[in-house]
The first five atom37 places (N, CA, C, CB, O) and aatype in JSON, in Angstrom:
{
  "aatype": [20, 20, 20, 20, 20, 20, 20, 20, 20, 20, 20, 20, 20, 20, 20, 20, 20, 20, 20, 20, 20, 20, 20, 20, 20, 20, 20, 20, 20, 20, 20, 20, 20, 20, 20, 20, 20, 20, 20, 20, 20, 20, 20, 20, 20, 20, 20, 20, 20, 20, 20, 20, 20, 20, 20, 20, 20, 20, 20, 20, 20, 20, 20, 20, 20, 20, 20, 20, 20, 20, 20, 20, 20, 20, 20, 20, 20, 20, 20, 20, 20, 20, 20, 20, 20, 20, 20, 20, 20, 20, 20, 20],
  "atom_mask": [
    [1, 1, 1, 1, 1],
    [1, 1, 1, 1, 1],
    [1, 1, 1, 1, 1],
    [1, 1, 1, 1, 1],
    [1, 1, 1, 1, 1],
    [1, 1, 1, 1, 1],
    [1, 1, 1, 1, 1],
    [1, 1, 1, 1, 1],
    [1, 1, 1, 1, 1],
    [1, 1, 1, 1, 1],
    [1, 1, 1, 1, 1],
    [1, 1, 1, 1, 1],
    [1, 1, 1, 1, 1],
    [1, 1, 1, 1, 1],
    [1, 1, 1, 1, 1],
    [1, 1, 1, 1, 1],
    [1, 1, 1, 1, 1],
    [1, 1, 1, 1, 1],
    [1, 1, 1, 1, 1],
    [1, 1, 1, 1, 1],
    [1, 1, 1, 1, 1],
    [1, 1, 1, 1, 1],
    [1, 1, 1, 1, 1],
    [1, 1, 1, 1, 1],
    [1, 1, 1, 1, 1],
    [1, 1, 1, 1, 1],
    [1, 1, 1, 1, 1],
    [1, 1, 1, 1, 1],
    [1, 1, 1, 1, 1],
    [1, 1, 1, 1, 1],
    [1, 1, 1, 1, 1],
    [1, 1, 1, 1, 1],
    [1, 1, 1, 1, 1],
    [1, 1, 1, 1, 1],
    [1, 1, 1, 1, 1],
    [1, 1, 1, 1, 1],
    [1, 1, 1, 1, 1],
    [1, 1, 1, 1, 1],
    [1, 1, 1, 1, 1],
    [1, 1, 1, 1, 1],
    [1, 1, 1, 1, 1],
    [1, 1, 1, 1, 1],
    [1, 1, 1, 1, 1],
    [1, 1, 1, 1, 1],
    [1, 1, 1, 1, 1],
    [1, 1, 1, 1, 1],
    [1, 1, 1, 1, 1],
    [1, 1, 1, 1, 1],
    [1, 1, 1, 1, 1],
    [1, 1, 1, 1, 1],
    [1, 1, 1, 1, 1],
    [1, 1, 1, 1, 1],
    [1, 1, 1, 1, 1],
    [1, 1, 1, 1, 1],
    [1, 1, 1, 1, 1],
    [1, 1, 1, 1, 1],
    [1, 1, 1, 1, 1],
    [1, 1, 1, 1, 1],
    [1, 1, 1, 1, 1],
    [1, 1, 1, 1, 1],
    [1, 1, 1, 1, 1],
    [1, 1, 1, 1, 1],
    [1, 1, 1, 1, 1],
    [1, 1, 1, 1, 1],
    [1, 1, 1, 1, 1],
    [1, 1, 1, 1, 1],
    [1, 1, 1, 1, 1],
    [1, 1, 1, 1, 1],
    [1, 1, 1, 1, 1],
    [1, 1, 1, 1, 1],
    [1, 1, 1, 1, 1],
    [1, 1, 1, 1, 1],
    [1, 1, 1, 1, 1],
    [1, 1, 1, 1, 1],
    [1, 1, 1, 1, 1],
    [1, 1, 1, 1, 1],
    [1, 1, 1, 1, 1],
    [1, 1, 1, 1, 1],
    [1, 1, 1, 1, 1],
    [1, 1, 1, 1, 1],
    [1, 1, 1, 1, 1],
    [1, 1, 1, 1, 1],
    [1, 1, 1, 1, 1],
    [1, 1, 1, 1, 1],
    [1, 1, 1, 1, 1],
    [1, 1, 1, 1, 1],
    [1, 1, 1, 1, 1],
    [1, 1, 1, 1, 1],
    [1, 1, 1, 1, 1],
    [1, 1, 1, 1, 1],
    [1, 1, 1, 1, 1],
    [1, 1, 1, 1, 1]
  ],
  "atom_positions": [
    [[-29.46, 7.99, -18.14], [-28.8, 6.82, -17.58], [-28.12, 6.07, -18.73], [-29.81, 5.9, -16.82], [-28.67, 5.51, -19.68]],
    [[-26.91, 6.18, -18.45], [-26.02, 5.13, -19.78], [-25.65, 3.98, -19.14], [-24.45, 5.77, -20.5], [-24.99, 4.07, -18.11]],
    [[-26.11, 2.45, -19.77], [-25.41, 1.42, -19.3], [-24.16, 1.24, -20.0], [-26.16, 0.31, -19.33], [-23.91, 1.48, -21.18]],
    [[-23.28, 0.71, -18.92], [-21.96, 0.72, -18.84], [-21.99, -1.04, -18.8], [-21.27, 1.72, -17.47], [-22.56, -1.63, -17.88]],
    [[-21.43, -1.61, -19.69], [-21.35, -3.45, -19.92], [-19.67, -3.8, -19.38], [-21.59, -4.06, -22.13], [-18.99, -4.65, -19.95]],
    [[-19.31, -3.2, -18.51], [-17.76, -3.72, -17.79], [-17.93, -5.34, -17.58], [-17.41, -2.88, -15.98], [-18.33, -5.35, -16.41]],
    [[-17.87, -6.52, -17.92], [-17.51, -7.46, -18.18], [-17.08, -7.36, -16.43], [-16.6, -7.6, -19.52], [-17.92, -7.77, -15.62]],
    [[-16.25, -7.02, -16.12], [-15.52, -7.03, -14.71], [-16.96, -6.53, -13.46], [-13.91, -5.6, -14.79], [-16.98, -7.1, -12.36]],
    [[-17.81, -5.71, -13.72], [-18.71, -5.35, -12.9], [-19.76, -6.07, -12.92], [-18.99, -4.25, -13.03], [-20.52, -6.26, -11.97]],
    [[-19.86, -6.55, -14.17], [-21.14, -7.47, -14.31], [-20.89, -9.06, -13.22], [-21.28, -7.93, -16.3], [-21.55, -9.24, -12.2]],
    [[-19.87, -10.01, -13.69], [-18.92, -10.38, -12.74], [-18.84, -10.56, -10.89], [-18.14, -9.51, -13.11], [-18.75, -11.57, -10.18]],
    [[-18.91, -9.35, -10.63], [-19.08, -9.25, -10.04], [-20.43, -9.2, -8.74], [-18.51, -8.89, -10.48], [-20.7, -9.59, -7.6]],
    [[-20.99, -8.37, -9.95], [-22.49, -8.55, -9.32], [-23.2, -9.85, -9.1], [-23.41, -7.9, -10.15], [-24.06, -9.98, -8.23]],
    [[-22.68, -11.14, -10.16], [-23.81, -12.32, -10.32], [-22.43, -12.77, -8.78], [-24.1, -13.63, -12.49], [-22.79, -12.99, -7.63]],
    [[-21.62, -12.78, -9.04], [-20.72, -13.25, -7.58], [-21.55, -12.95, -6.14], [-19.09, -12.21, -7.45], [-21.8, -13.76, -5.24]],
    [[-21.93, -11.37, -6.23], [-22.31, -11.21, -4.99], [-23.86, -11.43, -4.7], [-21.87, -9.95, -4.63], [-24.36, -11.35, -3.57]],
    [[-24.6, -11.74, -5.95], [-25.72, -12.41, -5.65], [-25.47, -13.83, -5.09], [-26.53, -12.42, -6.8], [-25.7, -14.0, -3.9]],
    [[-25.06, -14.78, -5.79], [-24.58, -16.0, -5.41], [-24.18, -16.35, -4.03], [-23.63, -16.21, -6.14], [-24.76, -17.28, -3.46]],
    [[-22.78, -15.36, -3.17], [-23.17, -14.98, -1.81], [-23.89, -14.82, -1.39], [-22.97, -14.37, -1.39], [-24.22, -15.71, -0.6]],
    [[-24.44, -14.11, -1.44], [-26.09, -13.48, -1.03], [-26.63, -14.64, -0.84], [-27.08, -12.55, -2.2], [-26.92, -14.86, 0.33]],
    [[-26.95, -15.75, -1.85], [-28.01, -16.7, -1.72], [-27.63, -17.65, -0.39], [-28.16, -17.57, -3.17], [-28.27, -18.06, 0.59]],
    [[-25.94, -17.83, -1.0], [-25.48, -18.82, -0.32], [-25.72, -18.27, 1.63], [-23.76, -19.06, -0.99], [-26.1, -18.99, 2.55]],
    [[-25.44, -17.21, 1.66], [-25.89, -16.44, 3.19], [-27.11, -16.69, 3.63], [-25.91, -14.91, 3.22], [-27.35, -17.04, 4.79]],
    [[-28.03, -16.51, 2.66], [-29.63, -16.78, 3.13], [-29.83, -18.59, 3.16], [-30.92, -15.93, 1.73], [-30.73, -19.12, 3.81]],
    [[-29.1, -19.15, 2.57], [-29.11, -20.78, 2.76], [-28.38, -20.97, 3.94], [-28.4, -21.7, 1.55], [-28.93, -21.62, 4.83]],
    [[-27.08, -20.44, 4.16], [-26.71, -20.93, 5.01], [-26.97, -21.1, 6.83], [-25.92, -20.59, 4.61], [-26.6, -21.92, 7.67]],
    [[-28.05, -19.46, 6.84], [-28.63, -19.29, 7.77], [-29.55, -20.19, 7.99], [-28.98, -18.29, 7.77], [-29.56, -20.69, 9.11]],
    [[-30.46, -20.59, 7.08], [-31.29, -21.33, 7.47], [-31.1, -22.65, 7.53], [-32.14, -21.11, 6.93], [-32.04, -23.44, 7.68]],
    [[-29.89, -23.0, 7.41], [-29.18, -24.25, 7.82], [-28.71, -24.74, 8.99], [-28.3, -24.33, 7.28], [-28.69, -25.77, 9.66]],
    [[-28.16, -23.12, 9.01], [-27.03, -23.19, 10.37], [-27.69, -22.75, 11.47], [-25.64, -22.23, 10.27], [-27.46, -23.3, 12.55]],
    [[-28.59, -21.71, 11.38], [-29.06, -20.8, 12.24], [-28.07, -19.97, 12.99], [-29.84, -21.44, 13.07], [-28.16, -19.68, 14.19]],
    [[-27.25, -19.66, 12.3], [-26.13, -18.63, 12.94], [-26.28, -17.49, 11.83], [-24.32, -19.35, 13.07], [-26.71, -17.65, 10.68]],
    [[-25.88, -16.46, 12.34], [-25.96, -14.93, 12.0], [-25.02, -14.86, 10.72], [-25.37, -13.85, 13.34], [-25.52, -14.71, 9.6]],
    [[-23.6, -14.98, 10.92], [-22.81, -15.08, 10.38], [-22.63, -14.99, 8.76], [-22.58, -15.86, 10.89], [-22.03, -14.17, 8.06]],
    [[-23.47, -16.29, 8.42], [-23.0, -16.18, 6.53], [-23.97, -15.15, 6.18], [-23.3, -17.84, 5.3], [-23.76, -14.39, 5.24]],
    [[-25.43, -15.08, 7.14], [-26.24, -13.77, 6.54], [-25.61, -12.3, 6.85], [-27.78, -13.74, 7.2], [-25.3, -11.38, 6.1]],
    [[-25.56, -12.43, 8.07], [-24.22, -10.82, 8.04], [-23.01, -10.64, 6.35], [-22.51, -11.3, 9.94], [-22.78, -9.71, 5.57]],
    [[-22.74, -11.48, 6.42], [-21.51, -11.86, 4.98], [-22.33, -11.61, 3.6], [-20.88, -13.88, 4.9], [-22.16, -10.69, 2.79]],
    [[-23.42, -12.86, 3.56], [-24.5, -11.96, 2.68], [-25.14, -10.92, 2.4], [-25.15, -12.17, 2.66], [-25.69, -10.83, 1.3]],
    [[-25.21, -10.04, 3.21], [-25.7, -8.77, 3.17], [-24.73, -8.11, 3.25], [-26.58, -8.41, 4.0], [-25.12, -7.06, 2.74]],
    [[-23.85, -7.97, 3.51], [-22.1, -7.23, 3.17], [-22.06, -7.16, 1.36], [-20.35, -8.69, 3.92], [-21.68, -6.21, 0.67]],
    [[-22.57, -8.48, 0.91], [-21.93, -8.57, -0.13], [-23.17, -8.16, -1.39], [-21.22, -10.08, -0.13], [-23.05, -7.9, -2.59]],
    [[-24.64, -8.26, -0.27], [-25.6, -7.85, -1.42], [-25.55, -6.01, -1.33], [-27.42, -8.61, -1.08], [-26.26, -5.37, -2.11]],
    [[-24.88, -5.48, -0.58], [-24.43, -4.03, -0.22], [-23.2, -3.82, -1.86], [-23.39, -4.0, 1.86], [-23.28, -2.99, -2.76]],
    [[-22.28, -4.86, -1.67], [-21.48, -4.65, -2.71], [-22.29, -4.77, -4.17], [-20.34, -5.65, -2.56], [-21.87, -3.89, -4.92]],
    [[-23.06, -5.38, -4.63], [-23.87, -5.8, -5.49], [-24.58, -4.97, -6.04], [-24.49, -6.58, -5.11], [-24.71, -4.93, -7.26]],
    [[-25.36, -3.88, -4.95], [-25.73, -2.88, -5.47], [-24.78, -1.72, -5.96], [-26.52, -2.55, -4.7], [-25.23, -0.93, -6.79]],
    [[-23.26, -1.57, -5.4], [-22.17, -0.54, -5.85], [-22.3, -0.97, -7.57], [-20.34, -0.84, -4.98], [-22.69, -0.12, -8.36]],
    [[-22.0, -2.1, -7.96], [-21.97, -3.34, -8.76], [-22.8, -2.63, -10.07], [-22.8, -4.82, -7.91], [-22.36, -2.29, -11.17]],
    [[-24.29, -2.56, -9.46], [-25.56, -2.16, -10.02], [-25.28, -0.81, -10.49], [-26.75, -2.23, -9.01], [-25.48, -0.37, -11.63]],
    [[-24.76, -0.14, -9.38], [-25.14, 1.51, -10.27], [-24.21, 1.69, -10.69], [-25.55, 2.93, -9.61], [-24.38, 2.56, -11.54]],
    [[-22.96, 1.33, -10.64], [-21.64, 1.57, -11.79], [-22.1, 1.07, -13.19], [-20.11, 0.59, -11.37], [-21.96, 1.73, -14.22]],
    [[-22.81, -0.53, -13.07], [-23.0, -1.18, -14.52], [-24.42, -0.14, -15.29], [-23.51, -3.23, -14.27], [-24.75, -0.12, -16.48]],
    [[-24.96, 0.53, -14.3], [-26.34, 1.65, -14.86], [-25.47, 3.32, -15.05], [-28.03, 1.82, -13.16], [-26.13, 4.35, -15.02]],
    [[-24.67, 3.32, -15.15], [-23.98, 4.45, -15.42], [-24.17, 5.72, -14.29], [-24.42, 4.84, -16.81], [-24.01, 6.93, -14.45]],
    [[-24.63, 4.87, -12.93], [-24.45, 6.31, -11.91], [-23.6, 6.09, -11.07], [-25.65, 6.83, -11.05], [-24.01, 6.42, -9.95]],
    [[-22.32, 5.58, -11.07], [-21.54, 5.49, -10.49], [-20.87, 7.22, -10.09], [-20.85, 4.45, -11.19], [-20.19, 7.37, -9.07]],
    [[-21.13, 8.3, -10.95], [-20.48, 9.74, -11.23], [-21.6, 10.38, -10.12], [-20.54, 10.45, -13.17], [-21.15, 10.76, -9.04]],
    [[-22.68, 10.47, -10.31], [-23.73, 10.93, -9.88], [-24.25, 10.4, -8.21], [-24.63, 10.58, -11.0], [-24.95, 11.01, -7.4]],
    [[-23.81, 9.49, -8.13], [-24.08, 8.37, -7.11], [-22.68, 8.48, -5.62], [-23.97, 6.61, -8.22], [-22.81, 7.87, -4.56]],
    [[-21.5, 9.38, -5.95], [-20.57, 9.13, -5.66], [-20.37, 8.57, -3.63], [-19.97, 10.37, -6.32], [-19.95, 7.6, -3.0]],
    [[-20.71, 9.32, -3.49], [-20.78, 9.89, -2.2], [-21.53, 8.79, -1.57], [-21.44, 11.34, -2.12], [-20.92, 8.34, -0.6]],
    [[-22.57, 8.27, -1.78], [-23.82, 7.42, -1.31], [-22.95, 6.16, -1.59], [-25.49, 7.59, -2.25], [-22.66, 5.53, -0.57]],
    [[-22.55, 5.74, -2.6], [-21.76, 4.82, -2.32], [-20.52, 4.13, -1.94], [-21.89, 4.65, -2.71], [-20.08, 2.99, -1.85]],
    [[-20.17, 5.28, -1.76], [-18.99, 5.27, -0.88], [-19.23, 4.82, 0.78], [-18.41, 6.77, -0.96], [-18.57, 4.01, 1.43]],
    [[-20.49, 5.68, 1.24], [-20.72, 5.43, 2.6], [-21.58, 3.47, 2.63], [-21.93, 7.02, 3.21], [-21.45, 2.71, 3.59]],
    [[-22.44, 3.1, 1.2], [-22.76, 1.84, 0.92], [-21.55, 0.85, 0.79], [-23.54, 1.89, -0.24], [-21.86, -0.29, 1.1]],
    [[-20.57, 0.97, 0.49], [-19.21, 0.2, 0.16], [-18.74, 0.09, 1.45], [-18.09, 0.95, -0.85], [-18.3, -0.99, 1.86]],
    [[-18.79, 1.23, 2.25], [-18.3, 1.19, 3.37], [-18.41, 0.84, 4.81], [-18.15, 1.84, 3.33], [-17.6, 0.82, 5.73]],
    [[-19.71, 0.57, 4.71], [-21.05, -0.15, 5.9], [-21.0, -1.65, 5.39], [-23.1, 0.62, 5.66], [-21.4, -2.55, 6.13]],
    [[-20.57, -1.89, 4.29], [-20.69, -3.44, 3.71], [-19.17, -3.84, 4.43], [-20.8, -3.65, 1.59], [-19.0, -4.92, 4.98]],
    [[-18.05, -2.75, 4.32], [-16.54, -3.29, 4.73], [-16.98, -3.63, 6.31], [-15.04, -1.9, 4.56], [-16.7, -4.71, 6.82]],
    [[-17.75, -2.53, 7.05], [-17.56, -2.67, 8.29], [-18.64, -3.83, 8.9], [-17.65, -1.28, 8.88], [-18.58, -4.32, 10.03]],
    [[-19.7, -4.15, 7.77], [-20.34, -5.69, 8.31], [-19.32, -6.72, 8.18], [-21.7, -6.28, 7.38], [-19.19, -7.58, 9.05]],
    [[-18.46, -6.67, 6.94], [-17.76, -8.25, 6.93], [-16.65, -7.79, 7.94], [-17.03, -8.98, 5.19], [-16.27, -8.85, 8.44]],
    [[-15.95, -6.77, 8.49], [-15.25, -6.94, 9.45], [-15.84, -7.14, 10.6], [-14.52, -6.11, 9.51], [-15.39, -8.24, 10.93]],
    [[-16.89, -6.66, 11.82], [-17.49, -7.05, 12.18], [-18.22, -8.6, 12.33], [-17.72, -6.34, 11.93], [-18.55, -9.03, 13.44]],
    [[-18.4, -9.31, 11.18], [-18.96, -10.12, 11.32], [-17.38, -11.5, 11.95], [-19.95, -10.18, 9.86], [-17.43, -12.39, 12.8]],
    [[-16.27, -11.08, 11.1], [-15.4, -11.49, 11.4], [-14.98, -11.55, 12.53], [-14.88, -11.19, 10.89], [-14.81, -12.63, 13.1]],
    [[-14.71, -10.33, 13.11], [-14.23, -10.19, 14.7], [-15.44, -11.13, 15.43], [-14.23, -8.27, 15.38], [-15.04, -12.23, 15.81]],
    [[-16.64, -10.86, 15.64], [-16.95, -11.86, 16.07], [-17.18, -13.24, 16.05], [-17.36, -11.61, 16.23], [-17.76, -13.9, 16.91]],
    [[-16.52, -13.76, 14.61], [-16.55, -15.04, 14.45], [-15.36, -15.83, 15.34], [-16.48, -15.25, 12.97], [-15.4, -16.91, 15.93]],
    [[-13.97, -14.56, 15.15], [-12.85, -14.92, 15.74], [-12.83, -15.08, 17.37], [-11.94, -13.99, 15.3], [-12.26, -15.96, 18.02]],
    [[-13.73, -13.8, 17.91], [-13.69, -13.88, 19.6], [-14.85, -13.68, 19.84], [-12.82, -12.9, 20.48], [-14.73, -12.87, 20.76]],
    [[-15.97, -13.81, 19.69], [-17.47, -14.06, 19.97], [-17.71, -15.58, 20.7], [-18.35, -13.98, 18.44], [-17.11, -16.63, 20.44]],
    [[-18.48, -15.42, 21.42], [-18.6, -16.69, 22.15], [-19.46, -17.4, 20.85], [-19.47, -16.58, 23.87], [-19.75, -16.77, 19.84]],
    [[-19.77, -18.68, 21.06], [-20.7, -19.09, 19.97], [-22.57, -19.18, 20.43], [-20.06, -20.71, 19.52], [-23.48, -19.45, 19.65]],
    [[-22.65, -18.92, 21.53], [-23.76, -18.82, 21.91], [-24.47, -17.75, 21.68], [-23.76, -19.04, 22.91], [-25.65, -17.76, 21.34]],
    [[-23.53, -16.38, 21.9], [-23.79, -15.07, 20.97], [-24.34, -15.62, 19.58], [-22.28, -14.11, 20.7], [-25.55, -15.52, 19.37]],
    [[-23.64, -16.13, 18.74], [-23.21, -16.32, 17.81], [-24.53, -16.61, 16.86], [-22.2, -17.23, 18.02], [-24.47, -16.25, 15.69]],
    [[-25.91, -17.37, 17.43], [-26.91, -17.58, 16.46], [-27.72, -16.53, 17.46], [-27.51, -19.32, 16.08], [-27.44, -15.83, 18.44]],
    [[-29.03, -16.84, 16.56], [-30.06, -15.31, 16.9], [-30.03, -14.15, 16.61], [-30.17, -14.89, 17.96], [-30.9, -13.39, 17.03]]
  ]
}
């Protein structure tokens, strides 16, 4: 395992923790689904984040591709239903 110090990935990762937190606060604020769906989109990205900055981004390829890609389809998802979801759906 070679760590890889990309300045740009590292960056990134404390970003999508920070989301992350802010999702788990905001749920328990709001009690709507929403910023935690967004948070977990983004703690999905966080880990891509993780194994690029641990040098298995080569080794890893495939797995995170389908992880990058379940994170795109939570924040779209979470979106569409923010846009046309009733709001009663909307917490729980």
């Amino acid at each position: 395992m070679n760590i890889v110090w990309d300045p740009i990935y590292v960056l990134n990762l404390i970003l999508c923790i920070i989301i992350l937190a802010f999702g788990a606060v905001g749920y328990r604020r709001s009690r709507s689904v929403f910023p935690l769906y967004i948070g977990i989109a983004f703690a999905l990205f966080g880990l891509s984040h993780l194994a690029t900055l641990l040098g298995l981004k080569d080794s890893l390829e495939v797995p995170l591709i389908v992880v990058r890609t379940l994170a795109y389809l939570i924040v779209l998802f979470t979106v569409y239903k923010a846009a046309f979801g009733s709001k009663a759906r909307a917490s729980g």
